[in-house]
Backbone as CSV, one residue per row, in Angstrom:
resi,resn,N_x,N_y,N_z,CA_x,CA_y,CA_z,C_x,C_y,C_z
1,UNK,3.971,-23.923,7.957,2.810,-23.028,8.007,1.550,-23.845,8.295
2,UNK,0.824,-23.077,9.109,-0.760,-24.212,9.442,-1.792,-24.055,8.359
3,UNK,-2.813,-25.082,8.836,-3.351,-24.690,7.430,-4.105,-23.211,7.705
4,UNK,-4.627,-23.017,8.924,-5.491,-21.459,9.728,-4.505,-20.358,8.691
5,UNK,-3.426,-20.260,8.940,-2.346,-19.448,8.219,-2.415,-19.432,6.960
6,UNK,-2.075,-20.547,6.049,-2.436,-20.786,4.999,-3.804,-20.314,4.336
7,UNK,-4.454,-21.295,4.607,-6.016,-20.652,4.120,-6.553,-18.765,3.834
8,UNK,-6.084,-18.697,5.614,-6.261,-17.092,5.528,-5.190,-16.020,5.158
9,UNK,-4.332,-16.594,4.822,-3.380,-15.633,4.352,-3.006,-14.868,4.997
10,UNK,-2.610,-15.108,6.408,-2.191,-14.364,7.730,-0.955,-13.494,7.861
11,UNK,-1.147,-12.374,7.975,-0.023,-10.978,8.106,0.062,-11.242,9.377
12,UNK,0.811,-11.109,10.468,1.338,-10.382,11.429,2.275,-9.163,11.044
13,UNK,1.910,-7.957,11.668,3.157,-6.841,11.515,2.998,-6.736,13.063
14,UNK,4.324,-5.511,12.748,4.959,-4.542,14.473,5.069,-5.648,15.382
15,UNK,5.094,-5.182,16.347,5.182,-5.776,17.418,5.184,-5.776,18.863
16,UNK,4.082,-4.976,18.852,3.325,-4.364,19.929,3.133,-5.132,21.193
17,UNK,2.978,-4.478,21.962,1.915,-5.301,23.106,0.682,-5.285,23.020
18,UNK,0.272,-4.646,22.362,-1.345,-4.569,22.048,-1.703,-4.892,20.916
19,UNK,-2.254,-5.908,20.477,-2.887,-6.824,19.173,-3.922,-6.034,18.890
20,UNK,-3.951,-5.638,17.288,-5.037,-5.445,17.024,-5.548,-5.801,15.376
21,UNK,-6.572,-7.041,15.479,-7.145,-7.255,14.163,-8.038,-6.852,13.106
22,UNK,-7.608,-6.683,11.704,-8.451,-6.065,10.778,-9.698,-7.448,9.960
23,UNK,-10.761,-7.340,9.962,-11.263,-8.027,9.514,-12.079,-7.225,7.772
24,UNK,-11.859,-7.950,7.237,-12.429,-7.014,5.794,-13.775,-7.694,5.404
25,UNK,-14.376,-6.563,4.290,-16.183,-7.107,3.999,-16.068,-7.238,2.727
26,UNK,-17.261,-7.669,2.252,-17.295,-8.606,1.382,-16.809,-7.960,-0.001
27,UNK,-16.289,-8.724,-0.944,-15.440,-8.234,-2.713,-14.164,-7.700,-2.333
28,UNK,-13.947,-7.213,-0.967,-12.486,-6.708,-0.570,-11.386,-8.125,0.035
29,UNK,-10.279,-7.700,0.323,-9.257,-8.832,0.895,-9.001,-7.600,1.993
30,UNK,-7.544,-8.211,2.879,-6.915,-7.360,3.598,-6.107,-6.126,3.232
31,UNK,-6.137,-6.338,1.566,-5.068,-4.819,1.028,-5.938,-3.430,1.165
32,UNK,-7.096,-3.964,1.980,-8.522,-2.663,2.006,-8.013,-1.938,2.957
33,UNK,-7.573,-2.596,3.574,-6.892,-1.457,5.352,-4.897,-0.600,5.071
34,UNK,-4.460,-1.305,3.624,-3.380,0.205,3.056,-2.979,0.889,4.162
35,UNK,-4.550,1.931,3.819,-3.713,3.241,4.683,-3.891,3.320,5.794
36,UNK,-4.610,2.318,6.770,-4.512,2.519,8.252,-3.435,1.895,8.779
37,UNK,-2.770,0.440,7.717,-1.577,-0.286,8.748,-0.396,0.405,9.136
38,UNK,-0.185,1.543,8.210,1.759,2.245,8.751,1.263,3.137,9.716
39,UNK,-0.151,3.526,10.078,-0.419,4.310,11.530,-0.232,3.576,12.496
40,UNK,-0.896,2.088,12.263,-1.066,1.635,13.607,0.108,0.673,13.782
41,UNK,1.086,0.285,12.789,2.257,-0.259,12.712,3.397,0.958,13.369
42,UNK,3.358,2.128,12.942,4.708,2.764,13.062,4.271,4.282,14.371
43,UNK,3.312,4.437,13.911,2.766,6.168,15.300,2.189,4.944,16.773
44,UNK,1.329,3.708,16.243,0.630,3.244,17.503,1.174,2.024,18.406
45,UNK,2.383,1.426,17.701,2.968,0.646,18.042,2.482,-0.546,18.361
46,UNK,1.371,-0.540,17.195,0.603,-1.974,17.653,0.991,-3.508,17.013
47,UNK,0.470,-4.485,17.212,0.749,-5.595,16.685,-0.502,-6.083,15.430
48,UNK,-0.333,-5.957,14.325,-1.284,-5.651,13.174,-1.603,-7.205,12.509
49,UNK,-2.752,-7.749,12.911,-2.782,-9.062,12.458,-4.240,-8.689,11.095
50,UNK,-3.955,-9.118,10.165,-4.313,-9.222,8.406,-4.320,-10.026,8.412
51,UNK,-5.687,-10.791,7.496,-6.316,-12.218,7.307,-7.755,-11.614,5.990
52,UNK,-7.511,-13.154,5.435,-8.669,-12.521,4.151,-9.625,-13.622,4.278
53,UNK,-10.973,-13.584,4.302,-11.923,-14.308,4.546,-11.946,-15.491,3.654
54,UNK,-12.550,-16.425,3.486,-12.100,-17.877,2.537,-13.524,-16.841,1.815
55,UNK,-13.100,-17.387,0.577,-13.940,-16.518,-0.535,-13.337,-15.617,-0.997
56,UNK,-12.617,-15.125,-0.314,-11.861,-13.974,-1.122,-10.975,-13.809,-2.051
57,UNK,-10.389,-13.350,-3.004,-9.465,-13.375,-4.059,-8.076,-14.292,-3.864
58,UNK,-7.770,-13.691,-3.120,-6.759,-14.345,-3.064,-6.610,-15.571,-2.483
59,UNK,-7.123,-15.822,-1.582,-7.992,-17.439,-1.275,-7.747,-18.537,-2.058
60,UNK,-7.485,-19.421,-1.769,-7.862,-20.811,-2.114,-8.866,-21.256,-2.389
61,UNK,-9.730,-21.253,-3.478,-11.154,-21.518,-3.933,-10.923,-22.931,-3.228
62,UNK,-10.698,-23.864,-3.225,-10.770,-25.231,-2.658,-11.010,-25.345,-1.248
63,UNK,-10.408,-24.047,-0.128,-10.843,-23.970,0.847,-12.405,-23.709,1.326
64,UNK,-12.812,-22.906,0.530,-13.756,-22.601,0.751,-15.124,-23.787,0.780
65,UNK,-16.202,-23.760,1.677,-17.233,-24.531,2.090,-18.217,-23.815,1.949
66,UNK,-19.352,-24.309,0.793,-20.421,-23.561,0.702,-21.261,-23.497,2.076
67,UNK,-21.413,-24.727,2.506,-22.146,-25.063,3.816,-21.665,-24.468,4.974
68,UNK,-20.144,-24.125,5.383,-20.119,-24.090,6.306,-20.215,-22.055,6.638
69,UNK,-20.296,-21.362,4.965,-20.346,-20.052,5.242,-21.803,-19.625,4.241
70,UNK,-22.884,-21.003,4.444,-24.230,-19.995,4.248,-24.064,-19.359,5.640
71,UNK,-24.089,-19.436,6.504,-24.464,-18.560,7.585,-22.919,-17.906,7.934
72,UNK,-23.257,-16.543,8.527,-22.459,-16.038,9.311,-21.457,-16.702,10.416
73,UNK,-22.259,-17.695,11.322,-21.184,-17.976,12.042,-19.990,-18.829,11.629
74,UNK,-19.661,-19.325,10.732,-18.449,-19.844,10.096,-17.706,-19.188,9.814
75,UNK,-17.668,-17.779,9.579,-16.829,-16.944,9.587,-16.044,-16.376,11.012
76,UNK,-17.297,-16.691,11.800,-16.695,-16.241,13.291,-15.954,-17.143,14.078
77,UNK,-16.030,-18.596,13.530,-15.447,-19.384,14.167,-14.017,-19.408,13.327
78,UNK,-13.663,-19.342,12.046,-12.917,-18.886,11.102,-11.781,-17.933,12.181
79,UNK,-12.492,-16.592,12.704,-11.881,-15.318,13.233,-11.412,-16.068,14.691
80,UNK,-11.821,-16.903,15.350,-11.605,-17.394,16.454,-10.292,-18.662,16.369
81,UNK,-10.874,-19.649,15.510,-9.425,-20.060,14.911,-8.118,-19.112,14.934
82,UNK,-8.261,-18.209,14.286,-7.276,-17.171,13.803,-6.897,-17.183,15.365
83,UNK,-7.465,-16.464,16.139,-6.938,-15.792,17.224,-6.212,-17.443,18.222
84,UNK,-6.727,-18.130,18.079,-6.213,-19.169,18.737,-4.974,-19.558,18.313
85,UNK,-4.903,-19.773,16.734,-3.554,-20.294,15.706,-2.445,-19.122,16.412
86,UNK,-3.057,-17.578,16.873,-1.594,-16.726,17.022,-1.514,-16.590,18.494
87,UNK,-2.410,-17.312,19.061,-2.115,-17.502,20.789,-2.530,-15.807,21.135
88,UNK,-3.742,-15.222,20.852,-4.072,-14.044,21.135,-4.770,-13.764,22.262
89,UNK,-4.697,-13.223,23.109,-5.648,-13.334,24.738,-6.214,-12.639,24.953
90,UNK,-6.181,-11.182,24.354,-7.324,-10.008,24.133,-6.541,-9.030,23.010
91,UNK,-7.862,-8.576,22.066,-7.441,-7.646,20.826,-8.038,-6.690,20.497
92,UNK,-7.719,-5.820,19.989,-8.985,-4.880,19.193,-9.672,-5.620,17.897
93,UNK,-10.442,-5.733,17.590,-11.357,-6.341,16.619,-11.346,-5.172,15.869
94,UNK,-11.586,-4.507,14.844,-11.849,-3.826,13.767,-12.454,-4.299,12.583
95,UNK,-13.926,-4.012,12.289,-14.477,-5.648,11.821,-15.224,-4.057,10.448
96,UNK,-14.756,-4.782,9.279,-15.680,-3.712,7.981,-16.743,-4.606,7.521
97,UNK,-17.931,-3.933,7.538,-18.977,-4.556,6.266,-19.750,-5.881,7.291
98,UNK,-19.897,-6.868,6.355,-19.706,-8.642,7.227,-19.043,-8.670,8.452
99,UNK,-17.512,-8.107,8.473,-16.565,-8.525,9.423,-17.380,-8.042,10.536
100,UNK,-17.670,-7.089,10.689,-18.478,-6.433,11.565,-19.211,-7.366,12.897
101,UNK,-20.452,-8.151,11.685,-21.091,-8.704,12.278,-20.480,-10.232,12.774
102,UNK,-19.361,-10.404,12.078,-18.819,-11.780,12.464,-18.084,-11.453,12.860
103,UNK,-17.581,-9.977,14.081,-16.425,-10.184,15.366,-17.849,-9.505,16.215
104,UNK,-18.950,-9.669,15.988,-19.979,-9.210,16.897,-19.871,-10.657,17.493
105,UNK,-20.201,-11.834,15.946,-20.969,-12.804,16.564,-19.656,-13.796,17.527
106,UNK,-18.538,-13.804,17.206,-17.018,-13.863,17.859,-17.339,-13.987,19.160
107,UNK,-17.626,-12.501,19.252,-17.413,-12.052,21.029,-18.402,-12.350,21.970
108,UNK,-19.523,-12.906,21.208,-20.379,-13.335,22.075,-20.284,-14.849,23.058
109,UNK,-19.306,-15.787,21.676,-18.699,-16.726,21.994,-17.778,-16.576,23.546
110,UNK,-16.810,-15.705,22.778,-15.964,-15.816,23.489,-15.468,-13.968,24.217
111,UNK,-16.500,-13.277,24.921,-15.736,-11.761,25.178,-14.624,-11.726,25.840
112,UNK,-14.338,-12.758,26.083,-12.749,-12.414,27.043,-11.499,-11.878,25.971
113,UNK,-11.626,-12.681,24.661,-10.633,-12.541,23.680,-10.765,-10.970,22.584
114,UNK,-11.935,-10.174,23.539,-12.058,-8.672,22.691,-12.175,-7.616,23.458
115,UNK,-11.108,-6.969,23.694,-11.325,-5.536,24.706,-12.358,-4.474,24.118
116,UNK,-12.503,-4.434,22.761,-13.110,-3.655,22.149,-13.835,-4.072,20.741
117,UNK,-14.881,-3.587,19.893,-14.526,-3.886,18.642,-15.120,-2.952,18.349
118,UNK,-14.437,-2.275,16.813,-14.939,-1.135,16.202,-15.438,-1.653,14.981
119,UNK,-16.781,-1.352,14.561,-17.126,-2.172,13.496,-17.710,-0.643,12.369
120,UNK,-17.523,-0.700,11.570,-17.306,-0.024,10.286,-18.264,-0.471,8.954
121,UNK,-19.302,0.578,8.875,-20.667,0.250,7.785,-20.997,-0.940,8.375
122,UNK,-21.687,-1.063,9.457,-22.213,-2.743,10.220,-23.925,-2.660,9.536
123,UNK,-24.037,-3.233,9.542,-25.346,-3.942,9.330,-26.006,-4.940,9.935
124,UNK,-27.087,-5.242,10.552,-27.080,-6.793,11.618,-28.363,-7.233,10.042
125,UNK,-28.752,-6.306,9.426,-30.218,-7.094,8.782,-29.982,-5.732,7.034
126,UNK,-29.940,-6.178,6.523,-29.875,-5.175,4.697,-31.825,-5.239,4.300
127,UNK,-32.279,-6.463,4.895,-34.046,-6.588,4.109,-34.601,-5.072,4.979
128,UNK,-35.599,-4.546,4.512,-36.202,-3.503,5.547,-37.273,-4.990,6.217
129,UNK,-37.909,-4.765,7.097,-39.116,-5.072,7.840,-40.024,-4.435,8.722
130,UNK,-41.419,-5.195,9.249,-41.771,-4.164,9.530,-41.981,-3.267,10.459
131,UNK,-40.777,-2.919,11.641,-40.756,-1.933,11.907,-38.848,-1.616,11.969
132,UNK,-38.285,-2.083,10.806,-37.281,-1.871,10.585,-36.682,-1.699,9.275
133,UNK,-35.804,-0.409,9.240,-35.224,0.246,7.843,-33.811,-0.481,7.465
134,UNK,-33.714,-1.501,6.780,-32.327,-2.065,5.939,-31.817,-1.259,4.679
135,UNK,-32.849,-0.908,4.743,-32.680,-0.309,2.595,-32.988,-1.092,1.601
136,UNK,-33.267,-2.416,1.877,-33.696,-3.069,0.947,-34.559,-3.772,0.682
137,UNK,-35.237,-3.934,-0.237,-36.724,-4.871,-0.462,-36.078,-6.807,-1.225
138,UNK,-37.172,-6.759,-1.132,-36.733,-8.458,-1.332,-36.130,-8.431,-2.648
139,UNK,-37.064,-7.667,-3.110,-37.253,-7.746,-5.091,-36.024,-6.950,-5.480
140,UNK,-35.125,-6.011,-4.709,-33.934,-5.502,-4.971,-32.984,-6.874,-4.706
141,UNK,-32.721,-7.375,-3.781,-31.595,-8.480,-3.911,-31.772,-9.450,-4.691
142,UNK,-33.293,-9.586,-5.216,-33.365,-11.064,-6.193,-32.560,-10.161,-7.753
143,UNK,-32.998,-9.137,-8.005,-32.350,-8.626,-8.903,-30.637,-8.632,-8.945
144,UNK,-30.327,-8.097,-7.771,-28.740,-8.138,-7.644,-28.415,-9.744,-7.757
145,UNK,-29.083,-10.680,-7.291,-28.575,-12.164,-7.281,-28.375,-12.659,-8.553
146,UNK,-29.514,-11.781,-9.165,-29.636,-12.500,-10.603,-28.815,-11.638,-11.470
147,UNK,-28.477,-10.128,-11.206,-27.365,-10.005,-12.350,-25.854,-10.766,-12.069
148,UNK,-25.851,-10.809,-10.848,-24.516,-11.923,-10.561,-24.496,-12.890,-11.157
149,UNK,-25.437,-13.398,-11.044,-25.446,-14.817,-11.429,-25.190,-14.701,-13.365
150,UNK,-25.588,-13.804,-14.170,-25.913,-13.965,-15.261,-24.738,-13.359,-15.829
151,UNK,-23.925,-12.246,-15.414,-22.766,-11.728,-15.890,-22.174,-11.408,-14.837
152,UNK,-20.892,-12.036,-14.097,-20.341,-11.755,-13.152,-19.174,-10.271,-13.422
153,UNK,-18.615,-10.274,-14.211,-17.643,-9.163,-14.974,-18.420,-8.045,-14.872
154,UNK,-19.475,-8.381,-16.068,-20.583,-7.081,-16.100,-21.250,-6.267,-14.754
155,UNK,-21.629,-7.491,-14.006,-22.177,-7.061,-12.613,-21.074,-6.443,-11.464
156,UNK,-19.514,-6.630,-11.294,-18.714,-6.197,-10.815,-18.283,-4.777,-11.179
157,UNK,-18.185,-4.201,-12.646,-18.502,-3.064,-12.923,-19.399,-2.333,-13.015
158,UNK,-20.797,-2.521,-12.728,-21.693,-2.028,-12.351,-21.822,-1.359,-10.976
159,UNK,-21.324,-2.381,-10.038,-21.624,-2.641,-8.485,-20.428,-1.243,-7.809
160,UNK,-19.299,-1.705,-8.416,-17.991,-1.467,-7.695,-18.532,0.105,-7.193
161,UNK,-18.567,1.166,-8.662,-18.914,2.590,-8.156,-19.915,2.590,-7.434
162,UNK,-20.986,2.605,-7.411,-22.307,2.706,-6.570,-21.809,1.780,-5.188
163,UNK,-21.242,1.111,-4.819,-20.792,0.621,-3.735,-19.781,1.808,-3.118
164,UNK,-18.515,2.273,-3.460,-17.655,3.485,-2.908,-18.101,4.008,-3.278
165,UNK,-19.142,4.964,-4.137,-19.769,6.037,-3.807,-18.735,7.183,-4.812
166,UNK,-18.804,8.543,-4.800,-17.854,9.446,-5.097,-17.543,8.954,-7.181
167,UNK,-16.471,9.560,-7.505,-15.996,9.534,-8.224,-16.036,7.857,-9.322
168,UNK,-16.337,8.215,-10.186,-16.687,6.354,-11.279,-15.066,6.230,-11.035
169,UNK,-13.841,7.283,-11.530,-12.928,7.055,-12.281,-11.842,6.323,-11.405
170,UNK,-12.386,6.756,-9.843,-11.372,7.212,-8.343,-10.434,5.457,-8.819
171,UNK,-9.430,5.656,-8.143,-8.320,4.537,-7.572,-9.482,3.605,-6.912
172,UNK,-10.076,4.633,-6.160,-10.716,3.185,-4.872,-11.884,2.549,-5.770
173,UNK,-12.697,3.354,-6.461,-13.399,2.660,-7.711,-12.831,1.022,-8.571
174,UNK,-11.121,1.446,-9.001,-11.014,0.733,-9.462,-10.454,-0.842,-8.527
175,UNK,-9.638,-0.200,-7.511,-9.048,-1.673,-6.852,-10.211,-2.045,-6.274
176,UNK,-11.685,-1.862,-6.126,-13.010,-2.549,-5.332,-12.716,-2.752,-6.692
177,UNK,-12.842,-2.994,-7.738,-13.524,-3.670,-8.794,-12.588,-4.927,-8.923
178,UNK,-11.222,-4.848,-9.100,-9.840,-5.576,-9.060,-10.281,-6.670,-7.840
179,UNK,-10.973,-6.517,-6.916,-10.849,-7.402,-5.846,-11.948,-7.917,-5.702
180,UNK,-12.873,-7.036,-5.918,-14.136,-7.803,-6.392,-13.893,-8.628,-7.565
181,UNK,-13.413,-8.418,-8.800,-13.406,-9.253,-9.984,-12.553,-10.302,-10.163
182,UNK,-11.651,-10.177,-8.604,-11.088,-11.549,-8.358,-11.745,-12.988,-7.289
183,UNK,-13.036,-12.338,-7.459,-13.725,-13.920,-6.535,-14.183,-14.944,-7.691
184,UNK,-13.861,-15.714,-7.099,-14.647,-16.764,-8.281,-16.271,-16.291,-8.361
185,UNK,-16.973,-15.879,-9.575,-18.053,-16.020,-9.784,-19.210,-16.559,-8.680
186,UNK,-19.017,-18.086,-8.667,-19.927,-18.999,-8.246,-19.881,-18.452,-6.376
187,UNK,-18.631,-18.287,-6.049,-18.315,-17.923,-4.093,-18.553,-16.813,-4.034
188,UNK,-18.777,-15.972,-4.897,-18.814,-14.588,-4.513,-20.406,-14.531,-4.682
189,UNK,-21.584,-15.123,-5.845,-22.982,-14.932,-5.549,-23.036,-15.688,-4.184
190,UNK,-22.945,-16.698,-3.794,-22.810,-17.368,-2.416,-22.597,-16.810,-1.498
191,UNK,-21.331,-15.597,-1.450,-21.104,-15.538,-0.032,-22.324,-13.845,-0.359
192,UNK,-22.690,-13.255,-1.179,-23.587,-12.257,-1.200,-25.022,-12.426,-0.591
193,UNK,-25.297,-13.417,-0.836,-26.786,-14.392,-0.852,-26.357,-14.897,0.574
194,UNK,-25.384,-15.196,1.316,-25.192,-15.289,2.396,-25.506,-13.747,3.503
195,UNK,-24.698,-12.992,2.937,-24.486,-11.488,3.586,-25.822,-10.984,3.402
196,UNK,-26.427,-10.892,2.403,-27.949,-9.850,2.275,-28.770,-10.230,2.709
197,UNK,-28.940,-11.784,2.892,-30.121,-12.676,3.737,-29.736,-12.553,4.980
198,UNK,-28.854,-12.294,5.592,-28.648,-12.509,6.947,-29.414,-11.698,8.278
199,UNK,-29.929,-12.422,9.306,-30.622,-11.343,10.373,-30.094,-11.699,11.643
200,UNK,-29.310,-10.530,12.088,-28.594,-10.664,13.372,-29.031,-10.058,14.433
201,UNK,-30.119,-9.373,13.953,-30.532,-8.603,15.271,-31.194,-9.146,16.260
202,UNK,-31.337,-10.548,16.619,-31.800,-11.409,17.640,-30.524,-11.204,18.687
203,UNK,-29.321,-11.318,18.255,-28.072,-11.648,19.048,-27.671,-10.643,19.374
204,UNK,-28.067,-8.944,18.898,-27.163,-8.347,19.611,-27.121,-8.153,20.871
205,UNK,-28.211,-8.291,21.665,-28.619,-7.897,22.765,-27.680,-8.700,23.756
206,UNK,-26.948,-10.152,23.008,-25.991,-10.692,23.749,-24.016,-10.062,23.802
207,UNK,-24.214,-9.060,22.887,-22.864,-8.584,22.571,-22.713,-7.505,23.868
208,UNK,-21.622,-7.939,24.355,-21.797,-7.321,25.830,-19.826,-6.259,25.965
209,UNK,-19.130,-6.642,24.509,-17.856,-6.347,24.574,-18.377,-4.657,23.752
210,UNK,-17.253,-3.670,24.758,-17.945,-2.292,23.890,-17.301,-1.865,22.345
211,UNK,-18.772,-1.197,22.162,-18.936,-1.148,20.604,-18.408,0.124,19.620
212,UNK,-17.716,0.035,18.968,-17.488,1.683,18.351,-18.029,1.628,17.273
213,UNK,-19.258,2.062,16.271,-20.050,2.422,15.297,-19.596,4.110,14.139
214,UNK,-18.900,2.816,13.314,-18.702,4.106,12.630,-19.366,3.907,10.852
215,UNK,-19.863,5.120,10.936,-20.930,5.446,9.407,-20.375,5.959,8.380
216,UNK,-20.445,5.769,7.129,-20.195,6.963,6.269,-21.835,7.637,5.943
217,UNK,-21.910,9.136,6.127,-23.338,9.761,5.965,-24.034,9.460,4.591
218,UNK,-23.453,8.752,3.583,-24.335,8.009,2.773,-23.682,7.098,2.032
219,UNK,-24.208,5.860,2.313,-23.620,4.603,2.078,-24.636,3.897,1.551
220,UNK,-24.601,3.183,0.021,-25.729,2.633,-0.423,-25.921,1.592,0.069
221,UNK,-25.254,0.961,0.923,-25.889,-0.499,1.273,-26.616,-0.521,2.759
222,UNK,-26.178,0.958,3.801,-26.431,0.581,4.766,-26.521,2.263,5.480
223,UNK,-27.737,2.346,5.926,-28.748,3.286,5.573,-28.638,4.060,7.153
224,UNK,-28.231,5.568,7.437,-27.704,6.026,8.770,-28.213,5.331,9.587
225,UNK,-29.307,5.359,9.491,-30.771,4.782,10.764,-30.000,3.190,11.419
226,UNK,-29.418,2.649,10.686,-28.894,1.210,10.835,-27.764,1.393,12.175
227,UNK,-26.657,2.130,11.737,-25.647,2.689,12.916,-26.590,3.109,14.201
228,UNK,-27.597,3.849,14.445,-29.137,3.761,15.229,-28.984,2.692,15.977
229,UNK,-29.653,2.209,15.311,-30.298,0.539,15.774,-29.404,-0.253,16.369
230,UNK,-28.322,0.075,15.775,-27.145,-0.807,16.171,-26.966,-0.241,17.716
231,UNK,-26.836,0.771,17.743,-26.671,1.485,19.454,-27.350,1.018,20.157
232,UNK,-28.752,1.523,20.166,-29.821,1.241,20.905,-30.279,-0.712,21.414
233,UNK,-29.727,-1.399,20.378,-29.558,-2.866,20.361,-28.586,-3.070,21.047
234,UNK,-27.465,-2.882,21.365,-26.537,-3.731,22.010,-26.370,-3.796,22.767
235,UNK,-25.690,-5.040,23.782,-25.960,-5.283,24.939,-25.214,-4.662,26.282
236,UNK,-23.981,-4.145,25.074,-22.945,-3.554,25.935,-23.079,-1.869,25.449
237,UNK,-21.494,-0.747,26.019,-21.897,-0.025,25.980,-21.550,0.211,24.224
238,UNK,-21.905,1.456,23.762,-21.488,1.360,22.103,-21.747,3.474,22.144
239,UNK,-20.905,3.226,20.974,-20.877,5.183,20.603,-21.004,5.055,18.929
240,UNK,-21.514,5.763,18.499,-21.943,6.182,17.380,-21.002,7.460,16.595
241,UNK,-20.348,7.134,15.329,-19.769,8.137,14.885,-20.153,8.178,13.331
242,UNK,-21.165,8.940,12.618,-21.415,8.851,11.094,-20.059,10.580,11.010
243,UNK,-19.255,9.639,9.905,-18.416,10.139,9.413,-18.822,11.067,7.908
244,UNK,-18.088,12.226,7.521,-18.673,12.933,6.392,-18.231,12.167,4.912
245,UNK,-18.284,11.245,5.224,-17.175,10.367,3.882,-18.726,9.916,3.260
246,UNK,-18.274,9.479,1.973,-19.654,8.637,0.882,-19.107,7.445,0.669
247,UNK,-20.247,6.390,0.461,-19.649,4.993,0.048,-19.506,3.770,1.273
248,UNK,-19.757,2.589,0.652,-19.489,1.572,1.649,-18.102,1.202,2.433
249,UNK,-17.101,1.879,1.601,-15.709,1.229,1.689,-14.900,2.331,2.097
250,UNK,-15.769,3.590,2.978,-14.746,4.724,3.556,-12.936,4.368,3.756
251,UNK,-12.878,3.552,4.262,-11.071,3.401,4.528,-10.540,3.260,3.377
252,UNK,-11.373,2.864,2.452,-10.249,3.071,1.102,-10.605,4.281,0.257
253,UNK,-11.868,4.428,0.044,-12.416,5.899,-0.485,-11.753,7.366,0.114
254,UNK,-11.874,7.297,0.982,-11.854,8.667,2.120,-10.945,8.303,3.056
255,UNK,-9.919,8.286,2.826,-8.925,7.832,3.693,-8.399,8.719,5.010
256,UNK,-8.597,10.020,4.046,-8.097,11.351,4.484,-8.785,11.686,5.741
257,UNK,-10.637,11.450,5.419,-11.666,11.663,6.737,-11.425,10.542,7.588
258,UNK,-11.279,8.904,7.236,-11.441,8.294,8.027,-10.559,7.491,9.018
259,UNK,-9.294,7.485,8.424,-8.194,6.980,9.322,-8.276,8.139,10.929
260,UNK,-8.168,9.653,10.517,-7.949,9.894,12.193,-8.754,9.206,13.044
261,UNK,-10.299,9.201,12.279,-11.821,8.829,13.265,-11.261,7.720,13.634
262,UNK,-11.199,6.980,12.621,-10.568,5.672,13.259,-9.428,5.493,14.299
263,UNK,-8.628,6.344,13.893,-7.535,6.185,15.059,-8.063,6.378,16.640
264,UNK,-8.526,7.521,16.408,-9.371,7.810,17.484,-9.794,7.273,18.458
265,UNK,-10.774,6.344,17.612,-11.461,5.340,18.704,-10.664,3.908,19.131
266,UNK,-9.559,3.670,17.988,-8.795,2.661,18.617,-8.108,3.159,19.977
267,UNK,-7.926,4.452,20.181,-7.110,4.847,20.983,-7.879,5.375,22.257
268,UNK,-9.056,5.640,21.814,-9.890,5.857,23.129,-11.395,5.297,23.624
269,UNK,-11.302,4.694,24.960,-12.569,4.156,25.196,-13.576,4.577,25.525
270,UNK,-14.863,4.271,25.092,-16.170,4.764,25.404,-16.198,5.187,26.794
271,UNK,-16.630,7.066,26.824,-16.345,7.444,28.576,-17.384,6.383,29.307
272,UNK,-17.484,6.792,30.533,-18.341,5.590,31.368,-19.927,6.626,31.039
């Protein structure tokens, strides 16, 4: 096994002619995409490649590099590794949360290796500024940094519901908390303080591979207007879909609303 494999904890399923990768966002692993893999494994006949970001639970805390994932692009070079380690030559990208923006920042590298990417609750910027809506003020993330930092347990049950949205008691309530409450403490304020500081909206204008934008109509971290911006910013073509689901983590919350949408657009390309 390589270490690319290793580290990321690499699934291949089916065995398609058509590759298509799940990338997951942040407190989640790859068990976040459940209920989309036996669609696109067994109705779409695709080739289903699963990988969990270094930081993540199940991860190798030792792998992980504070330095090399303050910023976003270490993750994208991370996703590019990947595709190289499985000899991949073009894929669907399916990027949630973070992933989003790190198979944005991927394809800019390299667009030959992405026919498409559908990115799911994207965000390029969480601060508002000033003539742009994130949802968040400075003095909100120093707060979130600092209850992390001070009770990580405490702050994971706090976070988990108000993150999926809907129901305190729901299943998806509890495995975001289970997967969130499996990062180490110390990598998980790190890779947050990584994700909420981040501003990508310089680069989109270079993302030229087309875009599928999909919303849940109220999501506390990432505010309709954002799916917006994201359109009107990119360099290539992009479609906009705010879905009727609540919560950051629709594919596991709302499975029911969001797998067809999703299928959907894996299956069909932006008309001309």
């Amino acid at each position: 096994m390589g270490i690319v494999e290793e580290a990321h904890n690499l699934k291949v399923l089916g065995s398609g002619s058509q590759t298509i990768v799940l990338g997951h966002g942040f407190g989640t692993d790859q068990s976040v995409w459940k209920h989309l893999v036996p669609h696109l494994v067994d109705d779409l006949q695709f080739r289903v490649v699963l990988y969990d970001n270094l930081g993540a639970g199940p991860t190798n805390p030792d792998y992980f590099d504070f330095d090399r994932y303050s910023t976003l692009e270490g993750y994208a070079y991370d996703l590019l590794a990947i595709l190289e380690e499985l000899r991949i030559e073009s894929c669907i990208f399916v990027g949630h949360s973070v992933s989003a923006m790190v198979g944005a920042i991927a394809s800019i590298a390299r667009p030959d290796l992405f026919s498409k990417l559908i990115l799911i609750s994207a965000s390029p910027r969480y601060l508002n500024d000033v003539d742009y809506y994130g949802g968040f003020e400075q003095e909100d993330l120093n707060q979130l940094f600092n209850a992390m930092g001070d009770n990580y347990k405490a702050w994971c049950s706090g976070f988990a519901p108000l993150a999926v949205g809907g129901d305190m008691e729901s299943v998806a309530v509890q495995e975001f908390s289970r997967t969130l409450f499996n990062m180490r403490p110390d990598i998980a304020l790190s890779v947050a303080q990584t994700i909420f500081q981040s501003d990508m909206r310089q680069i989109l204008s270079l993302v030229t591979v087309p875009c599928h934008i999909l919303q849940s109509v109220k999501d506390l971290a990432v505010p309709v207007v954002v799916s917006e911006y994201l359109h009107r910013n990119l360099g290539g073509k992009s479609i906009v879909e705010v879905m009727s689901s609540d919560g950051h983590l629709p594919q596991l919350s709302s499975p029911d609303i969001v797998i067809p949408v999703l299928l959907k657009h894996i299956r069909n390309d932006i008309a001309p």
